[in-house]
C-alpha positions in Angstrom: -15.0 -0.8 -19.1 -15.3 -1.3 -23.0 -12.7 -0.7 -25.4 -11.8 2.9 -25.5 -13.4 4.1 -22.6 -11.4 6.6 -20.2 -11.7 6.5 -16.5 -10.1 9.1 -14.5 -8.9 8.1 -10.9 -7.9 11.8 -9.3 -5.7 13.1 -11.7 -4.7 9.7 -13.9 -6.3 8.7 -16.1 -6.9 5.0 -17.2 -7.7 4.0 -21.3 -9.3 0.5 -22.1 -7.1 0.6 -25.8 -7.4 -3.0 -26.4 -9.1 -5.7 -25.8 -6.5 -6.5 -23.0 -4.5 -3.6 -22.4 -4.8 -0.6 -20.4 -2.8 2.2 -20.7 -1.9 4.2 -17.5 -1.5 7.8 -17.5 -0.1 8.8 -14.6 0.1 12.7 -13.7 1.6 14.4 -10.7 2.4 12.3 -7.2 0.5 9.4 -6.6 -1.2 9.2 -3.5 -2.6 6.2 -1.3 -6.0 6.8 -2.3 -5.5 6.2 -6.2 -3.5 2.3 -5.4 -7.1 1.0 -5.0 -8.4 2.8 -7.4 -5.6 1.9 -10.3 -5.7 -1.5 -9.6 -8.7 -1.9 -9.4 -9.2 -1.4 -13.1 -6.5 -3.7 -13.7 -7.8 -6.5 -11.8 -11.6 -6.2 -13.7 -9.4 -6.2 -16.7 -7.5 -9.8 -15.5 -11.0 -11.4 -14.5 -13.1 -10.7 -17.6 -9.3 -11.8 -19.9 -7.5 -13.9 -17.6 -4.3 -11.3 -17.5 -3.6 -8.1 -18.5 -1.0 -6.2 -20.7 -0.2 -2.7 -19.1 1.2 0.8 -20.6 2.5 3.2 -18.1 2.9 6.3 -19.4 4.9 7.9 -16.8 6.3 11.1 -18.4 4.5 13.4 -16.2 4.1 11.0 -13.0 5.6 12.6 -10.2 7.2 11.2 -7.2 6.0 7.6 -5.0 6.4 8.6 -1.2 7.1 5.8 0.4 3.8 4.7 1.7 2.5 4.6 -1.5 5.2 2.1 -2.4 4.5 -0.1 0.9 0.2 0.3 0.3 1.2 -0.7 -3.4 3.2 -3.6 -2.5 0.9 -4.6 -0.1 -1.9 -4.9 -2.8 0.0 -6.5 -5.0 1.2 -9.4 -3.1 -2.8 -10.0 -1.9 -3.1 -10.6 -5.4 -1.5 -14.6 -5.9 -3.0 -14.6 -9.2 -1.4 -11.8 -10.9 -0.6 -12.9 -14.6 0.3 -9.8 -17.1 3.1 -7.9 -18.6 3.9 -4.0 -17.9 5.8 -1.5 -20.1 6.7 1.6 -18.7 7.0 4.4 -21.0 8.8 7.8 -20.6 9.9 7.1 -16.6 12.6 9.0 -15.6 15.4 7.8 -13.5 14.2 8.1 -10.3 10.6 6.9 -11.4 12.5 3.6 -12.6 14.0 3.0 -9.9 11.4 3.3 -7.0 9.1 1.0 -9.7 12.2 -1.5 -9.6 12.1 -1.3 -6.3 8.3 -1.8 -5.7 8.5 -4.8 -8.2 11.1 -6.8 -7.1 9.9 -6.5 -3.4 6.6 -7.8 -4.2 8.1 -10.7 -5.8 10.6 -11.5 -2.9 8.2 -11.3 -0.5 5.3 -13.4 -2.8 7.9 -15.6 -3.7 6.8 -15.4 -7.2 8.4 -14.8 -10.4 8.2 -10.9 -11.1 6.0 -9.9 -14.4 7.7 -8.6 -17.4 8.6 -5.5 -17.2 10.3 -3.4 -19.3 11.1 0.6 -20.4 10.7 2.3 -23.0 11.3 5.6 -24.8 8.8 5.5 -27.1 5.3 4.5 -26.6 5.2 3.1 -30.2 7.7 0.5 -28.6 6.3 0.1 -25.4 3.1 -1.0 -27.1 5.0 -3.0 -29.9 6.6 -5.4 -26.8 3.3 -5.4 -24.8 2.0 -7.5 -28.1 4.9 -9.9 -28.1 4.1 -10.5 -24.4 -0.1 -11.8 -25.2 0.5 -15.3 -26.7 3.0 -16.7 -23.6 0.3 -14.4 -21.0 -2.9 -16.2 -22.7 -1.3 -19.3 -22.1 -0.3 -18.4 -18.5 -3.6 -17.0 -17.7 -6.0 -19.5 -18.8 -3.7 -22.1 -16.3 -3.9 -20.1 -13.7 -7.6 -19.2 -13.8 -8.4 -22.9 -14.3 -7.2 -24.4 -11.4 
């Protein structure tokens, strides 16, 4: 995926905007079948850079049944190399919370620290903190991709 290229996985639709970041738009319910798919993009994105700065735009993602949240968190504790930040941008309540929820699982159960995350109102911000995040991730990144 090159630099401002668009994917679309079902209804969401994923932007290369930098080098290392990815912005997520996510529309409607997500379902089991777009996990995979999502993070897929995300984990091409942490192999070619060595981690990854993420964008959820969220203000039109609709709700995470519960076995999305479990096929999630199982993905994401497969992955013991995880390195990147996410900024979450526009979530409602409720969206907040089942992502809190999803993240800090993953974590207890990976016994790994959780990423940064962070909300936002504006995206202007979201993307603002996602940059202050690269120097400390580039460092983090290239020690865990070297051993």
């Amino acid at each position: 995926m090159q630099v401002g290229e668009t994917i679309w996985v079902r209804s969401h639709q994923i932007l290369r905007l930098e080098r290392d970041l990815l912005v997520f738009v996510i529309v409607g319910e997500v379902q089991e079948s777009d996990v995979d798919g999502i993070l897929q993009w995300e984990r091409q994105l942490r192999d070619e850079v060595g981690y990854t700065l993420v964008l959820v735009d969220a203000n039109r993602m609709g709700v995470m049944p519960a076995e999305v949240r479990k096929r999630a968190a199982a993905a994401l504790q497969a992955d013991q190399t995880y390195c990147g930040a996410l900024a979450i941008w526009g979530a409602p309540f409720l969206v907040r919370t089942l992502i809190n929820l999803l993240l800090r699982a993953t974590a207890l159960l990976t016994r790994q620290p959780a990423q940064p995350t962070e909300y936002f109102a504006h995206r202007a911000d979201a993307i603002a903190w996602l940059h202050t995040q690269r120097g400390p991730l580039q460092k983090q990144g290239a020690t865990i991709h070297s051993v």
